[in-house]
GUBAMAR-484881 format. One line per 3 residues: number of its first residue (from 1); their letters; for each residue x, y, z of N, C-alpha, C. Coordinates in steps of 0.2 Angstrom, whole numbers, plus 5000, padded with zeros to 4 digits. Each point is the difference from the previous one (the first is absolute). Example, Ala and Ser with C-alpha at 12.3 -4.5 7.8 and 13.67 -1.06 7.14 Angstrom:
2
1	as	5066,4972,5039,4996,5006,5000,5004,5006,5000 | 4998,5005,4996,5004,5006,5001,4996,5005,5003
//
This chain:
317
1	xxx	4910,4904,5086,5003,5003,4994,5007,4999,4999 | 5004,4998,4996,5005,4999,4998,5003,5004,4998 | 5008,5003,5001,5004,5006,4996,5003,4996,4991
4	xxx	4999,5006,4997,5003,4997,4996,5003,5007,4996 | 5006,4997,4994,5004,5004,4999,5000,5000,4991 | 5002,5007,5000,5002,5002,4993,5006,5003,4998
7	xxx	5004,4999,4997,5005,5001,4995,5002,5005,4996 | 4999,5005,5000,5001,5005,4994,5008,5003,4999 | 5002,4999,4993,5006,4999,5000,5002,5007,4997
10	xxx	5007,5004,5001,5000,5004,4996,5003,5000,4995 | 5000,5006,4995,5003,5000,4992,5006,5003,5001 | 5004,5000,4992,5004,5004,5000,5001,5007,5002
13	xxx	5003,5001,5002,5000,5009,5004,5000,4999,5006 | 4998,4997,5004,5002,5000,5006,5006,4998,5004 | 5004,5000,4996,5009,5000,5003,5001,5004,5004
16	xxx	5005,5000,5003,5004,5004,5004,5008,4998,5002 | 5003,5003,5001,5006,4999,5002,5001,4997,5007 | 5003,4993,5000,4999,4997,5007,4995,4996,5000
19	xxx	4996,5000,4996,4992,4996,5002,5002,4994,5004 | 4995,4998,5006,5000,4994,5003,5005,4999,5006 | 5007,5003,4997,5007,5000,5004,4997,4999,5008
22	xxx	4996,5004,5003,4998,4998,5005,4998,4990,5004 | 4996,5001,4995,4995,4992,5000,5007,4997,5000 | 5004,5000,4994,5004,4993,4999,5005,5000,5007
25	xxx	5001,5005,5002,5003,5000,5007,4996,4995,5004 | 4995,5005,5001,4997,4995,5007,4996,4992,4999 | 4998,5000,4994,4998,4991,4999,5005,4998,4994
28	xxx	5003,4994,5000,5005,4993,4998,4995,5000,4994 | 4994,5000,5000,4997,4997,4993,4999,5004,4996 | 4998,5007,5001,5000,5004,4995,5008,5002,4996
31	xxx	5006,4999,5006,5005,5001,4997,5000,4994,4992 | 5000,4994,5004,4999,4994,4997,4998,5002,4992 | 4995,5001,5001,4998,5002,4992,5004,5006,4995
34	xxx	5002,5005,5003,5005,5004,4998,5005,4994,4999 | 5002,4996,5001,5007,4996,4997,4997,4997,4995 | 4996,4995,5001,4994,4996,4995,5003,5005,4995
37	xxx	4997,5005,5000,4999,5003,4993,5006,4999,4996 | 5007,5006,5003,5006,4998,5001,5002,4996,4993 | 4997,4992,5006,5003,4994,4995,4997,5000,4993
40	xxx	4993,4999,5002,4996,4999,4992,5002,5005,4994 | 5002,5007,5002,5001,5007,4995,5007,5000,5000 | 5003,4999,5003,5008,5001,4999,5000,5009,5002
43	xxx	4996,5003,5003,4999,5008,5002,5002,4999,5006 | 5004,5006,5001,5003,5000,5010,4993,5004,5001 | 4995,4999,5004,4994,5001,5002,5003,5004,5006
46	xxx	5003,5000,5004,5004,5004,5006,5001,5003,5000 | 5004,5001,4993,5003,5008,4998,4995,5003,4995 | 4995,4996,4997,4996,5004,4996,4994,5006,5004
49	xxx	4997,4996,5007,4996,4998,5000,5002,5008,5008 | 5007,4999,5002,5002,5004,5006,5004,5006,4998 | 5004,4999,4994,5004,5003,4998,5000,5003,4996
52	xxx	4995,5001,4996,4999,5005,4993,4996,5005,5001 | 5001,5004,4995,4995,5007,5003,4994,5001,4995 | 4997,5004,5001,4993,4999,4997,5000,5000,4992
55	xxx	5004,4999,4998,5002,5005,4992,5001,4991,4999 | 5004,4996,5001,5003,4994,5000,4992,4996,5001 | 4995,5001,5005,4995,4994,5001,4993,5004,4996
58	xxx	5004,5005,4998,4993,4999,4995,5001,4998,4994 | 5005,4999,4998,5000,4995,4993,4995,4994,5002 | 4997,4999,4994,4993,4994,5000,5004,4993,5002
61	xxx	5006,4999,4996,5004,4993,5003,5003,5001,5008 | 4997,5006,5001,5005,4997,5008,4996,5003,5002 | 4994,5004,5001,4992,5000,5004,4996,4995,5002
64	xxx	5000,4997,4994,4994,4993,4999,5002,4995,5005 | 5007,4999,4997,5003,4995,5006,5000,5004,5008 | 5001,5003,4999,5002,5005,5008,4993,4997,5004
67	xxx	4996,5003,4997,4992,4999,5002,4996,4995,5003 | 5002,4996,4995,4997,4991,4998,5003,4996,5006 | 5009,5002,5002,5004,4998,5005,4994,5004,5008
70	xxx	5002,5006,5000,4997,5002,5006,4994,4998,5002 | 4995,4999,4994,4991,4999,5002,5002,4991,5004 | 5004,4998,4997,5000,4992,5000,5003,4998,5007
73	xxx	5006,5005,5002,5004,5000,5005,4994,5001,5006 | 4997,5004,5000,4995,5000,5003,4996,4999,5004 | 4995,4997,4990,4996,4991,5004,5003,4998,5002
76	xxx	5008,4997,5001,5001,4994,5003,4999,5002,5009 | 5002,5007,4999,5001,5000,5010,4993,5002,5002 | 4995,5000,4996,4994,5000,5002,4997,4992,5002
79	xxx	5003,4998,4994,4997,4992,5002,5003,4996,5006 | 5006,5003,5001,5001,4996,5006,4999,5003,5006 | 4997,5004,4999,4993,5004,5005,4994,4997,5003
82	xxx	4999,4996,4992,4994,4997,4999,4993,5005,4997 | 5003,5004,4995,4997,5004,4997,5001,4997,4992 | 4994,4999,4998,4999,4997,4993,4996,5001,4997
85	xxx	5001,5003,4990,4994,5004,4999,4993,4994,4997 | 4994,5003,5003,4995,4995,4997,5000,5003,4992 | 5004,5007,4998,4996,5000,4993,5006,5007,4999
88	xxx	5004,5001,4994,5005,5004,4996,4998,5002,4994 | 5002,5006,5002,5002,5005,4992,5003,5002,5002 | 5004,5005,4993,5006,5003,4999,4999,5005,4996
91	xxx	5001,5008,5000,5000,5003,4995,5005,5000,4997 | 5000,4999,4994,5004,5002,4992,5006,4992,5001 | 5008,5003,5005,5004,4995,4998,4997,4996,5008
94	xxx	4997,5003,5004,4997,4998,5006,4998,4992,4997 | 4994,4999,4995,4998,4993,4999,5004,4997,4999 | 5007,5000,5000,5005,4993,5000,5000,4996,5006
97	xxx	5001,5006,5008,5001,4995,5005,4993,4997,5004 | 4993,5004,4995,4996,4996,5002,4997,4995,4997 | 5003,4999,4994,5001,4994,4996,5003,4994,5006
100	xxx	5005,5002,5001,5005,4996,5005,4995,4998,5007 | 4998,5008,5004,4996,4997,5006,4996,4995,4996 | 4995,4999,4994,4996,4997,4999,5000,4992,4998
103	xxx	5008,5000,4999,5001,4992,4998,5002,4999,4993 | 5000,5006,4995,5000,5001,4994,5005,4997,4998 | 5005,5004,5002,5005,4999,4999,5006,5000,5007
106	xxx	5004,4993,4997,5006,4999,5005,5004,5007,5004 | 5004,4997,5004,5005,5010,5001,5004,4998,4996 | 5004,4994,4996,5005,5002,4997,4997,5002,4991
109	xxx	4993,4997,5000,4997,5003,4994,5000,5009,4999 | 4996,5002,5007,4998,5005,5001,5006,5006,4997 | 5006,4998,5004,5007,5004,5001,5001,5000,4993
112	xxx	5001,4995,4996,5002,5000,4995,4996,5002,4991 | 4994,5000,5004,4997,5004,4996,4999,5006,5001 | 5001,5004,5006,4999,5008,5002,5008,5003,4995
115	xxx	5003,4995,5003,5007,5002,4995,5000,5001,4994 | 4997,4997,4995,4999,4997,4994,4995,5009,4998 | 4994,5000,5004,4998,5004,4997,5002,5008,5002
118	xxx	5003,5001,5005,5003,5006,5003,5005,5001,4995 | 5006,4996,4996,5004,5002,4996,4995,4999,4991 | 4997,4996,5000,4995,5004,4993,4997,5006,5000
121	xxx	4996,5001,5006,4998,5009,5002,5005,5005,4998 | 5006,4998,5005,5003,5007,4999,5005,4999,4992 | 5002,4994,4998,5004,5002,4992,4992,5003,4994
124	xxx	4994,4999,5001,4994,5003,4997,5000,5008,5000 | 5001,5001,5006,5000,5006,5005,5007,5004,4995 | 5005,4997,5002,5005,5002,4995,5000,4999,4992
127	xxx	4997,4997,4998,4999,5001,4992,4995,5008,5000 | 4995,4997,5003,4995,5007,4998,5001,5006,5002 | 5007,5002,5004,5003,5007,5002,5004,5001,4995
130	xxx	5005,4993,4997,5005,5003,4995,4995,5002,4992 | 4994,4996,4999,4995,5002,4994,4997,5006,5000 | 5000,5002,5005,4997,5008,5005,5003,5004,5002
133	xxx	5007,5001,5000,5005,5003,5004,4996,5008,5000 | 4999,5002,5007,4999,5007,5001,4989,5001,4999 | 4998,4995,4998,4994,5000,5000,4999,4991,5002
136	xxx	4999,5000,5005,5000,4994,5002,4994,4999,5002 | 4995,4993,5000,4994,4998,5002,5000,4999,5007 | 4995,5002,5004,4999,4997,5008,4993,4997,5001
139	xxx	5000,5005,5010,4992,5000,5002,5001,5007,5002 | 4993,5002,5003,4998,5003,5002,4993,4999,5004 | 5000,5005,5007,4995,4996,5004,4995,5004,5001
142	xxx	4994,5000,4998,4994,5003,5000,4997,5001,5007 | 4997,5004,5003,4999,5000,5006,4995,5006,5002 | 4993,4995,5002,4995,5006,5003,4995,4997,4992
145	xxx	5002,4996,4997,4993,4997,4993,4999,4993,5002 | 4995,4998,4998,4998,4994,5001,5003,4994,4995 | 5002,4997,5002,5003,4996,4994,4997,4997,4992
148	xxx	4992,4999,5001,4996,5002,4994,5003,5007,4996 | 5000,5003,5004,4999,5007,4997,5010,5000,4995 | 5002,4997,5002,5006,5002,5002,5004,4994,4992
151	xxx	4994,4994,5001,5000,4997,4994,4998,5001,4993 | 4992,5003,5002,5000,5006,4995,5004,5003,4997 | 5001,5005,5003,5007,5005,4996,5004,4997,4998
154	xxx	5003,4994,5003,5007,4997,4996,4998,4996,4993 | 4994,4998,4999,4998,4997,4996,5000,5004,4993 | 4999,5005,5002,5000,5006,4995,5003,5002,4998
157	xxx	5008,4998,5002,5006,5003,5000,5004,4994,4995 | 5003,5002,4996,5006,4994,4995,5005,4999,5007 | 5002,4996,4998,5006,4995,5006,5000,5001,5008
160	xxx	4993,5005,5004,5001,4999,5006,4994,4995,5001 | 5002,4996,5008,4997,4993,5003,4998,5002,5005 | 4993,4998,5002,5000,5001,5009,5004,4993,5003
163	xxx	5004,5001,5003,5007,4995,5000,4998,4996,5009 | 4999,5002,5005,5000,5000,5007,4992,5004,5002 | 4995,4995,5000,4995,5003,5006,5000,5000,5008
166	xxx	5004,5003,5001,5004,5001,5008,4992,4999,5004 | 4996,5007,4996,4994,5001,5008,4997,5004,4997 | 4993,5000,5004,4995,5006,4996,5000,5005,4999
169	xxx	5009,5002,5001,5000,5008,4998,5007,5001,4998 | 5004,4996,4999,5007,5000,4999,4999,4993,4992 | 5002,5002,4994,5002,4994,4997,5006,5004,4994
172	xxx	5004,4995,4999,5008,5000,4997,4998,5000,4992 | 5001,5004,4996,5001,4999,4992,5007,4998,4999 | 5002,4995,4995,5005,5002,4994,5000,5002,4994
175	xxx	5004,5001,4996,5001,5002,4994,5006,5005,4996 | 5000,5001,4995,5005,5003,4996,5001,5006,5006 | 5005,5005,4999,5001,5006,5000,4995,5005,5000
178	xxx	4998,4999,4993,4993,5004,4996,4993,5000,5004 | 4999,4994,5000,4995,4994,5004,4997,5003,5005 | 5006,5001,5006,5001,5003,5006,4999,5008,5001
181	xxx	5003,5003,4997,4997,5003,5000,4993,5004,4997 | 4998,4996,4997,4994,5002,4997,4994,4999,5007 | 5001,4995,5003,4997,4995,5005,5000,5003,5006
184	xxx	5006,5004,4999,4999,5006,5007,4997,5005,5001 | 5001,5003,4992,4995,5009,4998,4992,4994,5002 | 4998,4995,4997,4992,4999,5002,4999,4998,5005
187	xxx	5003,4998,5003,5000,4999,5007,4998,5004,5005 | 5006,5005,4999,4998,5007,5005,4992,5001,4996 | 4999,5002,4992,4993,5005,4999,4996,4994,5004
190	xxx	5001,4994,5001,4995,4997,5003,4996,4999,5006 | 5007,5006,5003,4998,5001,5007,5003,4997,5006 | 5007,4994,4996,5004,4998,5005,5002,5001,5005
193	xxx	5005,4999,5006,5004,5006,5003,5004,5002,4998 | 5005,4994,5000,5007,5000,4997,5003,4995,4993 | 5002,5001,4997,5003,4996,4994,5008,4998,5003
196	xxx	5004,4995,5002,5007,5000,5001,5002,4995,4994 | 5006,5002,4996,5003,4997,4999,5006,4997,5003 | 5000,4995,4998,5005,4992,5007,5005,4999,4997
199	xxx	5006,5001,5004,5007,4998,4999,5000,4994,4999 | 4998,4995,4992,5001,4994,5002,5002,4997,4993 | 5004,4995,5000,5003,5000,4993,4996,4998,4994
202	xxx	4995,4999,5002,4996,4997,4993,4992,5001,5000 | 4996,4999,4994,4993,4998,5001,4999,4995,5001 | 4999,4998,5007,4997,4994,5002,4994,4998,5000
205	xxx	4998,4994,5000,4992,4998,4998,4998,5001,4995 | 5003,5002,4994,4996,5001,4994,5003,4997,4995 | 4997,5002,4995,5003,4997,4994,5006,5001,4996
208	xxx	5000,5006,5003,5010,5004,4997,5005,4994,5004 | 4997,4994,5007,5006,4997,5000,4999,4992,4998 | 4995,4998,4994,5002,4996,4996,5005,4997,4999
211	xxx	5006,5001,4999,5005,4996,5000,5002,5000,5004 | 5001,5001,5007,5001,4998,5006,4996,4993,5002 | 4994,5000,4998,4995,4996,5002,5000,4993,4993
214	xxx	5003,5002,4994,5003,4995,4996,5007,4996,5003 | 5003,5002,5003,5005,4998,5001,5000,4996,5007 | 4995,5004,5006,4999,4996,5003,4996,4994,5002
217	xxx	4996,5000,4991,4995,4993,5001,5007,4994,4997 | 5005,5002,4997,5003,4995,4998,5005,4998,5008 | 5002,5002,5004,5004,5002,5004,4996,4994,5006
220	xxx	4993,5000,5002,4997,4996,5004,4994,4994,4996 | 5004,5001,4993,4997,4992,4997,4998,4995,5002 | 5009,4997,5006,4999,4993,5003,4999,5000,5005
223	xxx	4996,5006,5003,5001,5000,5008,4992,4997,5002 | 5001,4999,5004,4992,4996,5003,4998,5004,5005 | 4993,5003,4999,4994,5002,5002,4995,4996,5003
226	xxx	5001,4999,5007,4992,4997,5003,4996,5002,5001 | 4996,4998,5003,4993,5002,5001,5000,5003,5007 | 4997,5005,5003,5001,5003,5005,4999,4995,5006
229	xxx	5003,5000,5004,4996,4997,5007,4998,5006,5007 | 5001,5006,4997,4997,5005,5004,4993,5004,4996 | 4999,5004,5003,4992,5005,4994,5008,5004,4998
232	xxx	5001,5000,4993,5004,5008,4996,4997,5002,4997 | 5001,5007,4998,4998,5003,4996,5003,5004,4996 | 4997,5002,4993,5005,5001,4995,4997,5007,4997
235	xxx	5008,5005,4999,5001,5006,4998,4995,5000,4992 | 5001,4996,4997,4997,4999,4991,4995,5001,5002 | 4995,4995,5002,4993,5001,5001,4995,5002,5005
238	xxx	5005,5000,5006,4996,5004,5003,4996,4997,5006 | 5000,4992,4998,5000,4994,5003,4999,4996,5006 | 5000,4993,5001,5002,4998,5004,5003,4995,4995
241	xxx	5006,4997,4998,5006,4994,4998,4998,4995,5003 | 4999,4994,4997,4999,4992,5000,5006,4996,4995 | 5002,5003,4995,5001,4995,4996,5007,4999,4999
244	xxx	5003,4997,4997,5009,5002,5003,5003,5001,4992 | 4995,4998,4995,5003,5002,4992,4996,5005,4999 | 4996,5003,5003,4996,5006,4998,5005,5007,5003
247	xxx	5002,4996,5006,5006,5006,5005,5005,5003,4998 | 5002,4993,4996,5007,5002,4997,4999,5001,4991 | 4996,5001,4999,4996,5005,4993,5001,5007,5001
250	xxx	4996,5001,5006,4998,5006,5004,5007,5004,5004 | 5004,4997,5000,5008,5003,5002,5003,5002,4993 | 5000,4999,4996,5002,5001,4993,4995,5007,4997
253	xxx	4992,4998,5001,4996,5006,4999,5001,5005,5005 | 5003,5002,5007,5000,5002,5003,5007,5006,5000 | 5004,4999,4994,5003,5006,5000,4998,5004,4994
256	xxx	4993,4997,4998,4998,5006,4995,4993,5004,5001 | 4999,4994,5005,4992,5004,5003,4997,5003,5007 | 4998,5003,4999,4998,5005,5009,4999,4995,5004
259	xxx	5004,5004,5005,4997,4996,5009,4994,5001,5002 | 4996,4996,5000,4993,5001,5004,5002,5000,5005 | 5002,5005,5006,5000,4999,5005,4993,5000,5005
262	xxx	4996,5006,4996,4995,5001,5003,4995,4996,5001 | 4999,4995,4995,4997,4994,4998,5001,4996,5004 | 5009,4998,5001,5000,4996,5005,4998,4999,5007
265	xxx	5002,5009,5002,4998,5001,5008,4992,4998,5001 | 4996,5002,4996,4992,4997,5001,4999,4995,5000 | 5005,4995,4995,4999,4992,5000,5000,4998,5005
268	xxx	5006,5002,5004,5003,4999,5006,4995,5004,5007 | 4997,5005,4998,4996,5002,5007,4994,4996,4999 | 4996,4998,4996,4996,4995,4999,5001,4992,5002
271	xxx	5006,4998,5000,5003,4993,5004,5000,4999,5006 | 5002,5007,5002,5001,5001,5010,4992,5003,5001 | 4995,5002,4998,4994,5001,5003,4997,4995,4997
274	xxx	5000,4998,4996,4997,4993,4998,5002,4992,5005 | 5006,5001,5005,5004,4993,5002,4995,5000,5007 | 5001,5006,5004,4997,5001,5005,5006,4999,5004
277	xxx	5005,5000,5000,5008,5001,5005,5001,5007,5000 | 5006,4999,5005,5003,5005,5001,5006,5002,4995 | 5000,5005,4997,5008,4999,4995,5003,5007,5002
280	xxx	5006,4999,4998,5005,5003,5001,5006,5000,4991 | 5001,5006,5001,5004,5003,4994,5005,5000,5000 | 5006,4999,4996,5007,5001,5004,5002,5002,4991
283	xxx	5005,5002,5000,5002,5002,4993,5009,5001,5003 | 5004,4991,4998,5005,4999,5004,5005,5006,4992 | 5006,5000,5005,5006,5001,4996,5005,5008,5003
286	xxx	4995,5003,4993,5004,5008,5002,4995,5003,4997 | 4999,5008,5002,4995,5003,4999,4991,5000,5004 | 4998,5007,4998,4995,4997,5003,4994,5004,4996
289	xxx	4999,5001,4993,4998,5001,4994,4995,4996,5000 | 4997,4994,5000,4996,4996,5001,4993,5000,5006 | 5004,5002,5006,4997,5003,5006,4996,5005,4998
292	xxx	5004,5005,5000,4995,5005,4995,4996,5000,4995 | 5000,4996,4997,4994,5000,4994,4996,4996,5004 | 4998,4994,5002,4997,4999,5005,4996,5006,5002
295	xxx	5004,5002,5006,4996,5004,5006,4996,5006,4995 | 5001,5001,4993,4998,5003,4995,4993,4998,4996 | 5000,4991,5001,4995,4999,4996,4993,5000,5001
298	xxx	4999,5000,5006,4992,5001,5002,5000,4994,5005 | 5006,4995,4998,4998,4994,5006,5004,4996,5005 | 5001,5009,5003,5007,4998,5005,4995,4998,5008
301	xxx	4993,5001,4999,4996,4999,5006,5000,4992,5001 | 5001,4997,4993,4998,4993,5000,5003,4998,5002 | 5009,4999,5002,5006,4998,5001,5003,5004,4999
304	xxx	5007,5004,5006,5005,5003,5000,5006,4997,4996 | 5005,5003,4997,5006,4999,4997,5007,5003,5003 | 5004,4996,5002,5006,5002,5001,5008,5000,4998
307	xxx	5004,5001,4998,5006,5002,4996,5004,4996,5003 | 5002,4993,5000,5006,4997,5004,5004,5002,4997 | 5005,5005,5001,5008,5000,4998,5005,5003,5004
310	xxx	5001,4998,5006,5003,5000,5005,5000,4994,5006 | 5006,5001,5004,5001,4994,5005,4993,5004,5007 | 5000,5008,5001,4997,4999,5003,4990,5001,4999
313	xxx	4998,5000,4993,4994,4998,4997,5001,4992,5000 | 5003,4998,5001,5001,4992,4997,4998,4999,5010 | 5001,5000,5006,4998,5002,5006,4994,5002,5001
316	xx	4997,5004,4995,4995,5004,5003,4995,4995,4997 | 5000,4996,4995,4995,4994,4998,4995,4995,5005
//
């Protein structure tokens, strides 16, 4: 029986102040790609990335890259481990770098499209606060209903999305202000646990970010989409990705439509009981949001997952 490996990358939010600083210390390649980036963005990645505080990297233009930079940083010190994944996903801005493990896309493509879309995100982000000033659109995260259940209700509701199906008991709405709250009085009568509303600039994954998603299809026009050479899978449908003009369709649909996360982790438990190997989960970068849903979804018996973002997790591999 052969080991093989999985890829789960993380999304926006999982920044931190410092992230990686460790890793780029102790391995030359991870450092490496923090320059790389550097060059292709004209962004001090150093001082972004070590020296900003958290109000600074949560901006969408300097998260995305932050993220995209770390997950990548990563892979590299894993591969020259000799750790390489057979099969990648990503949630939300996560499927960029597994686009990238996948062959998708180049790294200086990768970079310069995270860039690209991170500053269309947050100027969107910014219109829609200044059209809304004081009643501004988000999410909020439903917790303790099933995501059917959860789809239901929003469907019933004018401008709110079930946005993120995280896990069978946790899934993310957006929507107007209004939206929102309405979504969260039925929620509770539905028996939820909790209703949170999320410090986060914008309605992501729905259709309030349309011109983000207009702007972005014009942004990666000329850029080139291969065909996978790894098994990916995609946030849109929930899938498993083959096609490399369907992929990059589905990255432009992909800031207006829900994360099937949960769709994807089944795809994906069904590949590792179907292979008959042994597989292993790693979900490189920062955070460990991914882990947890996982260990959350029913099929943590099938394959364990674990959080590289550290010099000494990066050791314990």
């Amino acid at each position: 029986m052969s080991k093989k490996f999985a890829f789960l990358f993380p999304g926006q939010g999982a920044q931190v102040p410092g992230m990686i600083k460790d890793i780029c210390d102790a391995y030359p390649e991870a450092r490496e790609v923090v320059d790389e980036v550097t060059k292709i963005t004209g962004v001090d990645m150093p001082s972004l990335l070590w020296e900003s505080d958290a109000a600074v990297l949560s901006r969408s233009d300097n998260s995305q890259l932050a993220i995209t930079t770390a997950s990548i940083a990563v892979m590299k010190v894993l591969e020259k481990k000799g750790i390489t994944p057979s099969a990648a996903m990503g949630f939300s801005l996560g499927e960029f770098p597994a686009l990238y493990a996948a062959g998708v896309l180049s790294f200086e493509d990768v970079i310069k499209v995270v860039r690209e879309r991170g500053l269309i995100m947050q100027k969107t982000c910014e219109n829609i606060a200044k059209a809304n000033e004081g009643h501004n659109p988000g999410m909020t995260a439903v917790l303790g209903l099933p995501p059917e259940k959860v789809e239901e209700l929003a469907s019933g509701i004018k401008d709110a999305y079930a946005a993120n199906l995280n896990s069978p008991v946790q899934t993310v709405v957006s929507g107007t202000a209004d939206a929102l709250e309405a979504i969260e009085a039925k929620a509770k009568e539905a028996g939820a646990r909790r209703a949170v509303r999320l410090s986060v600039a914008g309605p992501f994954h729905s259709p309030l970010m349309q011109e983000a998603a207009d702007n972005f299809e014009k942004a990666i026009a000329g850029v080139t989409f291969n065909n996978p050479n790894k098994t990916l899978f995609s946030n849109v449908t929930g899938k498993e990705a083959v096609n490399g003009e369907e992929i990059k369709k589905n990255a432009v649909l992909h800031l207006t439509n829900p994360v099937r996360w949960t769709d994807e982790e089944k795809v994906l438990n069904d590949l590792i009981k179907s292979s008959g190997d042994e597989w292993v989960l790693i979900e490189p970068g920062v955070g460990t949001v991914l882990t947890g849903l996982w260990a959350k979804s029913g099929y943590a018996e099938t394959a364990g997952c674990t959080a590289v973002n550290s010099a000494d997790s990066i050791n314990e591999i």
